[in-house]
Backbone and ligand atoms as CSV (ligand in chain L), in Angstrom:
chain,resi,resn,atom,element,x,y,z
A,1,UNK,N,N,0.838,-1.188,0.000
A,1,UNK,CA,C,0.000,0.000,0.000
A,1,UNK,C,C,0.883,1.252,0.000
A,2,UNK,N,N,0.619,2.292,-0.741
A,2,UNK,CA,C,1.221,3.632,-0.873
A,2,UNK,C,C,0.577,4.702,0.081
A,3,UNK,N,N,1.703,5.269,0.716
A,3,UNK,CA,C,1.414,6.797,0.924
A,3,UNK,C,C,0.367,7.801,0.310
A,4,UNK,N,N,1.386,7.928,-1.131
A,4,UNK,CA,C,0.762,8.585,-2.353
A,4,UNK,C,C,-0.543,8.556,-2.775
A,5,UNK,N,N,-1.712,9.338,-1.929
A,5,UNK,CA,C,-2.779,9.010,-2.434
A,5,UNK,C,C,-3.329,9.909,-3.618
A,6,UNK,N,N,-4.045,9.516,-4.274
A,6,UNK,CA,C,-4.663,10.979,-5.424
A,6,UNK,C,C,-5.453,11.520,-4.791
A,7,UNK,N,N,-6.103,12.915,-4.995
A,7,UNK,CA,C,-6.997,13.767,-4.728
A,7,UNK,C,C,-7.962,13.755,-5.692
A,8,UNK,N,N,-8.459,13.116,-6.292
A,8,UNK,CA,C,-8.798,12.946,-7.545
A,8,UNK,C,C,-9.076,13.584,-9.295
A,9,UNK,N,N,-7.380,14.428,-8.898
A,9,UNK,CA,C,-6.959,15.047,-9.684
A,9,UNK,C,C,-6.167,14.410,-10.783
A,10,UNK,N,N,-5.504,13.236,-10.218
A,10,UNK,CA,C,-4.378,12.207,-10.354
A,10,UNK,C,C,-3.239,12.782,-10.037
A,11,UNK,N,N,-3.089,13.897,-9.277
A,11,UNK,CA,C,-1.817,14.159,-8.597
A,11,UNK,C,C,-1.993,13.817,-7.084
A,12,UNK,N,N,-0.728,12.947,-6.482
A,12,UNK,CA,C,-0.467,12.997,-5.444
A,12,UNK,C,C,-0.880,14.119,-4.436
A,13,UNK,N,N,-0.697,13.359,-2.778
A,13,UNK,CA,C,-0.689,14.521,-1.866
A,13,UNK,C,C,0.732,14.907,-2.029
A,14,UNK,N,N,1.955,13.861,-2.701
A,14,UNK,CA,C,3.628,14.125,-2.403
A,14,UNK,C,C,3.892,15.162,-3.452
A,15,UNK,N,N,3.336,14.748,-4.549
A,15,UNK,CA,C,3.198,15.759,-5.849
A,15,UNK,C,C,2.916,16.957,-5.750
A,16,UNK,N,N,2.126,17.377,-4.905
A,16,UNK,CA,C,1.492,18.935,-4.575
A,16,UNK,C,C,2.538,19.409,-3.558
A,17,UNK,N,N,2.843,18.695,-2.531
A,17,UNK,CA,C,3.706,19.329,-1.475
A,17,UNK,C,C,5.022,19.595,-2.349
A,18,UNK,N,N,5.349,18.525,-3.211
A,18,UNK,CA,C,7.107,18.951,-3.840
A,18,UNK,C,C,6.740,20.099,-4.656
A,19,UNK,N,N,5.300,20.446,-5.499
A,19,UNK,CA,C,5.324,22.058,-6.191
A,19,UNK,C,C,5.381,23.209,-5.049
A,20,UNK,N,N,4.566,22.515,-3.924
A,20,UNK,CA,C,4.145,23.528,-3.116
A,20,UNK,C,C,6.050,23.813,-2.680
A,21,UNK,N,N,6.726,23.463,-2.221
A,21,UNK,CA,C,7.972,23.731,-1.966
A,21,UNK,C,C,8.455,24.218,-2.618
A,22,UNK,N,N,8.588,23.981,-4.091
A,22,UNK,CA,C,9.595,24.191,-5.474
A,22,UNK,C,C,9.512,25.767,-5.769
A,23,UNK,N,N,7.493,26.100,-5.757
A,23,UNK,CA,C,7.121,27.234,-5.495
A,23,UNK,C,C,7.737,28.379,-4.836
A,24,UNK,N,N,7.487,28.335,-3.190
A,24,UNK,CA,C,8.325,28.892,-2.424
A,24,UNK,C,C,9.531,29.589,-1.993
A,25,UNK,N,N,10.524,28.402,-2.661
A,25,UNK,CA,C,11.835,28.519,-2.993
A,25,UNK,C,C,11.537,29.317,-3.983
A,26,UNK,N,N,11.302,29.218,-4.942
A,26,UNK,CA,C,11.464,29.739,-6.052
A,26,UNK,C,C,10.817,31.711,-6.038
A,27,UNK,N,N,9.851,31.521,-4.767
A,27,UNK,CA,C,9.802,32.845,-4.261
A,27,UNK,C,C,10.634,33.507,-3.532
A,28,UNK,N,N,11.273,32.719,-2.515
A,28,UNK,CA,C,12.329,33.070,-1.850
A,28,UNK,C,C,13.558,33.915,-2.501
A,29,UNK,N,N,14.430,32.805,-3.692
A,29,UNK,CA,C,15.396,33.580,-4.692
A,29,UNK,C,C,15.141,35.082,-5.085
A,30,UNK,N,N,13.917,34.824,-5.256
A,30,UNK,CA,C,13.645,36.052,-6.223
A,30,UNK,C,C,13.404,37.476,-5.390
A,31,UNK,N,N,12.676,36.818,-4.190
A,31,UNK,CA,C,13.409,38.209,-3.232
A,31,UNK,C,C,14.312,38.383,-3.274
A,32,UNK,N,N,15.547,37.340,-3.013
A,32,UNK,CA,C,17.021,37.678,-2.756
A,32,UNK,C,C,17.335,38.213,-3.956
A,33,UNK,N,N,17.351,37.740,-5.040
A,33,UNK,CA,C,17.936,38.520,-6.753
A,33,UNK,C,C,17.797,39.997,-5.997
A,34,UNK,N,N,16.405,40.405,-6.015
A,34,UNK,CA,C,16.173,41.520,-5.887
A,34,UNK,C,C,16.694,42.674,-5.019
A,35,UNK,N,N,17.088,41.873,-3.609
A,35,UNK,CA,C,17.217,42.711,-2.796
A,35,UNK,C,C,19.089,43.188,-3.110
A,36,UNK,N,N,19.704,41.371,-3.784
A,36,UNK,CA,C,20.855,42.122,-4.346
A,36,UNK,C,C,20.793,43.105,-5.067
A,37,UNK,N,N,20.388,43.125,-6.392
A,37,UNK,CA,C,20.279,44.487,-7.098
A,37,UNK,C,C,20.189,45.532,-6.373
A,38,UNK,N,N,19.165,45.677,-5.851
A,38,UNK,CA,C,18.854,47.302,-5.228
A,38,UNK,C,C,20.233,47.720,-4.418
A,39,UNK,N,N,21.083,46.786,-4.023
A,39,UNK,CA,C,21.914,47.365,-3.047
A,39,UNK,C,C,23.084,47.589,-4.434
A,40,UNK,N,N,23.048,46.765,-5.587
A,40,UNK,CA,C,24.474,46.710,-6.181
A,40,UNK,C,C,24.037,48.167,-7.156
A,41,UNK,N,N,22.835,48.336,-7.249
A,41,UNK,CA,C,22.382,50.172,-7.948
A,41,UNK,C,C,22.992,51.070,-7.014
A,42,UNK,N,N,23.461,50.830,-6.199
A,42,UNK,CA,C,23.998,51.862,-5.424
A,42,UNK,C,C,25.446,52.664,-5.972
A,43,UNK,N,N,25.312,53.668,-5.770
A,43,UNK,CA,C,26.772,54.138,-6.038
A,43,UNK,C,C,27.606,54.451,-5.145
A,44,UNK,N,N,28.995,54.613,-5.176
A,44,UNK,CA,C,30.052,55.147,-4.170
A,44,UNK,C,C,29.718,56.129,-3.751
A,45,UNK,N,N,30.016,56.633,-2.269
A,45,UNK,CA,C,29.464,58.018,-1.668
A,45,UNK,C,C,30.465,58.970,-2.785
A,46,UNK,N,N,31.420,58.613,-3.291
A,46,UNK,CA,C,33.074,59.475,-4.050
A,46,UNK,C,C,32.454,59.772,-5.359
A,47,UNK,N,N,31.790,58.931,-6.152
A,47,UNK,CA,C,30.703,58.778,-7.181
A,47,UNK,C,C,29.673,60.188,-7.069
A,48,UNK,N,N,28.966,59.945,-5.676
A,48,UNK,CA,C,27.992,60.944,-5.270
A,48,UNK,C,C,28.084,62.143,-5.171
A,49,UNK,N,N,29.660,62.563,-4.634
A,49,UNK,CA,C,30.227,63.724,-4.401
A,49,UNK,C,C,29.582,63.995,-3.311
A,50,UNK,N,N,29.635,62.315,-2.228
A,50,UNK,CA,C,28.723,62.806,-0.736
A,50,UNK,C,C,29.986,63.780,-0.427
A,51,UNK,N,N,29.489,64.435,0.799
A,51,UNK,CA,C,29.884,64.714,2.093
A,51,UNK,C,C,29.509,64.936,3.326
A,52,UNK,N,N,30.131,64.796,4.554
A,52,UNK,CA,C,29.515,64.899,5.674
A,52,UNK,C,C,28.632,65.602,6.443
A,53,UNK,N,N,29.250,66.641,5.575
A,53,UNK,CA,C,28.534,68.216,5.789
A,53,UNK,C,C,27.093,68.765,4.828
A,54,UNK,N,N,26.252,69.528,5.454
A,54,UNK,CA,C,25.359,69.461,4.727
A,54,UNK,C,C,25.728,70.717,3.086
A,55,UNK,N,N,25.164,71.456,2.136
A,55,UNK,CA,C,25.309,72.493,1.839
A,55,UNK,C,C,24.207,73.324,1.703
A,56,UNK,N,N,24.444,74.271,2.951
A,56,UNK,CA,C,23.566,75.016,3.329
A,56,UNK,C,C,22.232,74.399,3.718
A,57,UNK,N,N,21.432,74.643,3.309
A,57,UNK,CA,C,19.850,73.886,4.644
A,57,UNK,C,C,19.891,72.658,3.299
A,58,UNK,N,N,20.587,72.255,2.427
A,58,UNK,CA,C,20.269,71.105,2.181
A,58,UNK,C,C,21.044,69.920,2.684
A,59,UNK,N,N,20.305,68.959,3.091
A,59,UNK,CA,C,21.185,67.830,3.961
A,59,UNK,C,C,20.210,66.550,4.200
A,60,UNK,N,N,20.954,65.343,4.298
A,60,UNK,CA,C,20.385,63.915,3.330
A,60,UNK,C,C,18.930,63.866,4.545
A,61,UNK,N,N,18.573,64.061,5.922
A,61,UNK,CA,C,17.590,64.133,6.464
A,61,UNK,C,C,16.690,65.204,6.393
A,62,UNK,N,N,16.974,66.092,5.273
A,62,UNK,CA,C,15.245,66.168,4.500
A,62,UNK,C,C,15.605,65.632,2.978
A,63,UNK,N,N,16.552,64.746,2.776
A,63,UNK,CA,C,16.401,64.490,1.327
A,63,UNK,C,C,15.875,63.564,0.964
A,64,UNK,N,N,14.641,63.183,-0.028
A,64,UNK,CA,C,13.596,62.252,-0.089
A,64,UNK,C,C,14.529,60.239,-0.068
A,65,UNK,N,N,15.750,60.687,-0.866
A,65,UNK,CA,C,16.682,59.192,-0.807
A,65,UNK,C,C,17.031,59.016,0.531
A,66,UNK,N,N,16.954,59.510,1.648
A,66,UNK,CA,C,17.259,59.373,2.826
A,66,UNK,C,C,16.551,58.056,3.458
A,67,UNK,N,N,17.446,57.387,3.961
A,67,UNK,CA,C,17.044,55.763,4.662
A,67,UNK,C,C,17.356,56.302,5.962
A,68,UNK,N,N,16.647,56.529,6.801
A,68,UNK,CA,C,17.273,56.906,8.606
A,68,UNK,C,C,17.658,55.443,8.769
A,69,UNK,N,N,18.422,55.027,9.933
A,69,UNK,CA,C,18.831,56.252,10.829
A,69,UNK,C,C,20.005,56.514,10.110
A,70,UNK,N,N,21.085,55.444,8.977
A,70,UNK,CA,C,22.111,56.228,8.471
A,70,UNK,C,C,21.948,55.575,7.306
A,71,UNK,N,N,21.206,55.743,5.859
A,71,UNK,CA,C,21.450,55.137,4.779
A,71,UNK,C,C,20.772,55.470,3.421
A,72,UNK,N,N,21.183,55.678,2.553
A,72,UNK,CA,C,20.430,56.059,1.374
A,72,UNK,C,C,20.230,54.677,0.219
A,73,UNK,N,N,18.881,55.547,-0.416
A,73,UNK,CA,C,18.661,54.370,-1.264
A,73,UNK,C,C,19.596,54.365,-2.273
A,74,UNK,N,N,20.259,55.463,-2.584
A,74,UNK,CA,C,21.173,55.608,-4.069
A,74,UNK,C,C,22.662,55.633,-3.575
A,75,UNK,N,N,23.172,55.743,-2.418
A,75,UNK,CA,C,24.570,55.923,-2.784
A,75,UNK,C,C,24.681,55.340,-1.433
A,76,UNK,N,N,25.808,54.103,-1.264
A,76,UNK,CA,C,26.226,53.299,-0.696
A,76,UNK,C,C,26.698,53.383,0.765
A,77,UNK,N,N,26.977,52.363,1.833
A,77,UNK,CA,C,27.551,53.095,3.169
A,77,UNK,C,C,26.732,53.812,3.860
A,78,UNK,N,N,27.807,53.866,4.856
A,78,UNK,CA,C,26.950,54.985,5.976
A,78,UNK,C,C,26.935,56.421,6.183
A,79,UNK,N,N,25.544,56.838,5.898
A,79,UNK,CA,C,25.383,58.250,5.214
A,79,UNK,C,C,24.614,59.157,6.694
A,80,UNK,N,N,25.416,59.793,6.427
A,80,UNK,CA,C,24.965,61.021,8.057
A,80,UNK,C,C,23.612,62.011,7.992
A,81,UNK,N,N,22.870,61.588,8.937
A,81,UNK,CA,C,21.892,62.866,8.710
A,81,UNK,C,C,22.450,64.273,8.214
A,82,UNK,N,N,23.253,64.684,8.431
A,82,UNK,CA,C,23.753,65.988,8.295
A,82,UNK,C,C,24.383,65.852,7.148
A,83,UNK,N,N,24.822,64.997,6.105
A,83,UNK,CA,C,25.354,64.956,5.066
A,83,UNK,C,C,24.789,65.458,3.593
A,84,UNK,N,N,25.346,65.296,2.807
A,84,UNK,CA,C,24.991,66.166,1.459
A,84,UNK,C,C,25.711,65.722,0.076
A,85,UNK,N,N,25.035,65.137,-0.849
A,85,UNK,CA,C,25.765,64.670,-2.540
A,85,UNK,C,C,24.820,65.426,-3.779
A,86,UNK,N,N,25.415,65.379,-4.319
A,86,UNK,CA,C,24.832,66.050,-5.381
A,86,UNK,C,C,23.814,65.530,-6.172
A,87,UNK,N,N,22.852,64.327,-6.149
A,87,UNK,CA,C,21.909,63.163,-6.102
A,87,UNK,C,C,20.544,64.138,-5.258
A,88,UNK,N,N,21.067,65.065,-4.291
A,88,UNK,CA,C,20.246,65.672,-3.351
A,88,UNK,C,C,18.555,66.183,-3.755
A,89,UNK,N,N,17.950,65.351,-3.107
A,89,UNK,CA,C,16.572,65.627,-4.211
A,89,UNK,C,C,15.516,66.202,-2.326
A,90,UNK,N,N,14.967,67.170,-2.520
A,90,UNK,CA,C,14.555,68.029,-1.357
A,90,UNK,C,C,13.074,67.259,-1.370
A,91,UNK,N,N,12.922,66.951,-0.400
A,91,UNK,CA,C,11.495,66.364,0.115
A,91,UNK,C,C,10.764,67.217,0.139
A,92,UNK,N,N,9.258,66.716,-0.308
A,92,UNK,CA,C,8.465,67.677,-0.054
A,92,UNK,C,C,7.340,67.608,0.703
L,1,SF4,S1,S,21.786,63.910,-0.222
L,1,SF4,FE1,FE,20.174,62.401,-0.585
L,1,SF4,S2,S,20.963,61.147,-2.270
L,1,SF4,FE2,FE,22.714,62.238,-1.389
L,1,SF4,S3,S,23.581,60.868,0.155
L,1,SF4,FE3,FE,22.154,62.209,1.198
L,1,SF4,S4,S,20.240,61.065,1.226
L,1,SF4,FE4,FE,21.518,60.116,-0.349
């Protein structure tokens, strides 16, 4: 006698669980692809022409690329509230 029963689909209960897995995984990667990219779009702060300093009232904590507490979506590393690149896009 088998495990493997049909649902009377003619697929297994083992058949559905190995898509149901294959699935998953296969969702899983594709977050990860993704979440690599977004970080490898990043550019060098040297690229950015960051600096630490803001220029004048513009500075990366009102700038819309701003990731608190230290990180931007576009240019790489650890980026200071008080900092400033030329990428600088003013929140509104
Ligand atoms: S000014 Fe904006 S784009 Fe430039 S480093 Fe700061 S948060 Fe990122």
């Amino acid at each position: 006698m088998s495990n493997d029963r049909s649902n009377g689909t003619g697929v297994s209960r083992r058949q559905l669980l190995g898509r149901a897995t294959a699935t998953v995984c296969g969702a899983a990667i594709a977050v990860a692809a993704g979440t690599q990219s977004a970080q490898a779009g990043q550019i060098s702060p040297a690229a950015a022409g960051y600096q630490p300093m803001p220029k004048g009232d513009q500075r990366c904590d009102n700038c819309t690329l701003f990731q608190p507490p230290m990180g931007c979506k576009f240019v790489s590393g650890e980026i200071s509230p008080q900092g400033w690149c030329k990428l600088y896009v003013k929140r509104s």
